[in-house]
N, C-alpha and C positions, 0 to 999 in steps of 0.2 A: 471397246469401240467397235462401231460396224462401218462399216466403207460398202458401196455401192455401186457400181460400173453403170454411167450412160453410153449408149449410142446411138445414132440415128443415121442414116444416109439418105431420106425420104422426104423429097420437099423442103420446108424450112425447117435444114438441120438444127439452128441454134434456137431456133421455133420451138421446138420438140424438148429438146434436155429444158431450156426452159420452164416449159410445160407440164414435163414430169417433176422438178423440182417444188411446183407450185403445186400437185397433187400429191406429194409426198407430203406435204405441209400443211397441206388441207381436211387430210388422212390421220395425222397425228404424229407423224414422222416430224424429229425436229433437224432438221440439217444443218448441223454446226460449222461444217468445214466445206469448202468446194474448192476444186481444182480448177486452174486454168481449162477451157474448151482447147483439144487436140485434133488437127484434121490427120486422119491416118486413110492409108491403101487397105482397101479387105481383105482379110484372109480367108482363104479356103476358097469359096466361089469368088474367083475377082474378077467376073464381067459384070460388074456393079458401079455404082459412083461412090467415093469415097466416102468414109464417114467424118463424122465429127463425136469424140468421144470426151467423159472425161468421168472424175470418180467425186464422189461428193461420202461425209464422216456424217453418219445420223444416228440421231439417240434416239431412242424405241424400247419400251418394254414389251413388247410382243416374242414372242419367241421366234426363236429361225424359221419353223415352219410356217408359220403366222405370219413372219414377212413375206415370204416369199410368194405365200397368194394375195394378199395387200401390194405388192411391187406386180404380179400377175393383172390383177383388175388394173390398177394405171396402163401397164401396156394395152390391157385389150380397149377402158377408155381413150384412150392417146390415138389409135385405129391399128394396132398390132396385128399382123396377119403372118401367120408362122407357116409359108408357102411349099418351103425346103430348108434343108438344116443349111446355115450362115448365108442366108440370104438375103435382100437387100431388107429393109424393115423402119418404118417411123419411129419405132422405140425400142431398146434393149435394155434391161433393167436385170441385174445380176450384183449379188450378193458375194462381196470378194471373200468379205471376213466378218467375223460375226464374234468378237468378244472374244478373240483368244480360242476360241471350240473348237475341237474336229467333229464335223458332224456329216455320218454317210448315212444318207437316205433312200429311201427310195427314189425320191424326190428333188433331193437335194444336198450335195458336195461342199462341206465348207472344211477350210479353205477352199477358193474355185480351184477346181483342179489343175489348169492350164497357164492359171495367170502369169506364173513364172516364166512362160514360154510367150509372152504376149507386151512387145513393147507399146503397144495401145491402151494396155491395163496398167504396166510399172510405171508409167513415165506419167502421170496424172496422178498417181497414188504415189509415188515419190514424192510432186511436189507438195501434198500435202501432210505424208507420215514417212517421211525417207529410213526412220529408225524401226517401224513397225519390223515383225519380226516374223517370219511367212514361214512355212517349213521349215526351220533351224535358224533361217539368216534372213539379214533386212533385204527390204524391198528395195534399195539404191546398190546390192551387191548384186541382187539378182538384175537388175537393168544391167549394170554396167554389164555385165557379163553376158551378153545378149548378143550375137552379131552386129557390127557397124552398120549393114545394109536393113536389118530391123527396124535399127535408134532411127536409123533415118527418112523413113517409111511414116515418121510419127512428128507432125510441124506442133509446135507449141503456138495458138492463135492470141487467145486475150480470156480472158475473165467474160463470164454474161453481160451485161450491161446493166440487166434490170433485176440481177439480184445482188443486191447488199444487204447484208446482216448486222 
């Protein structure tokens, strides 16, 4: 399976993941699984407005590198503008896991390197693969084991509205 990290904090957040949803699908990407939308605080630069995150499971024969310039053009169509590292941005589109692979690239880290350290990525990707299996151990071991002040940086909002499968 491959899993996928949305974010936005630019405009209409739920606008956005939306949006990229729909261009993932439009693209060729089939999106079988989505997670509840998460409003989370930012990391790293936090004089920004919160995000709205969440992680969606897509089936794809394209290879890892191959997505991740296919997930690149949605951001830059979506209006992606890469200003400073974790900056504020209409779209984030990151590649959690990619079929069980470790893949280091030039380019691109799979598994995400960080995710483990990120209750904006586990807590979304919990609720939709809590068993998945990340570096050694599942994604609901690694949340739980997260600071309290993390978990709770991360609201659980609703499901998109206008997409059912």
């Amino acid at each position: 399976m491959i899993y996928v990290a949305l974010g936005a904090n630019i405009g209409d957040r739920a606008g956005q993941l939306s949006a990229a949803i729909d261009e993932m699908e439009r693209v060729g990407l089939h999106v079988t699984k989505q997670s509840s939308v998460y409003e989370t605080a930012p990391v790293g630069y936090i004089e920004q407005p919160s995000f709205y995150n969440m992680v969606v499971e897509v089936k794809s024969r394209q290879s890892a590198e191959e997505l991740l310039k296919t997930l690149q053009q949605i951001e830059q169509r979506l209006g992606r503008e890469r200003l400073f590292k974790n900056g504020p941005r209409t779209i984030d589109l990151d590649i959690l896991f990619y079929n069980g692979e470790d893949i280091q690239s030039e380019h691109l880290t799979v598994p995400h390197p960080r995710m483990q350290e990120r209750a904006f990525v586990l807590a979304p990707l919990a609720e939709i693969a809590p068993e998945l299996i990340v570096k050694g151990r599942t994604v609901t071991s690694w949340l739980d084991e997260l600071p309290r002040i993390d978990r709770e940086d991360v609201v659980q909002l609703s499901l998109l509205t206008n997409f059912v499968k």
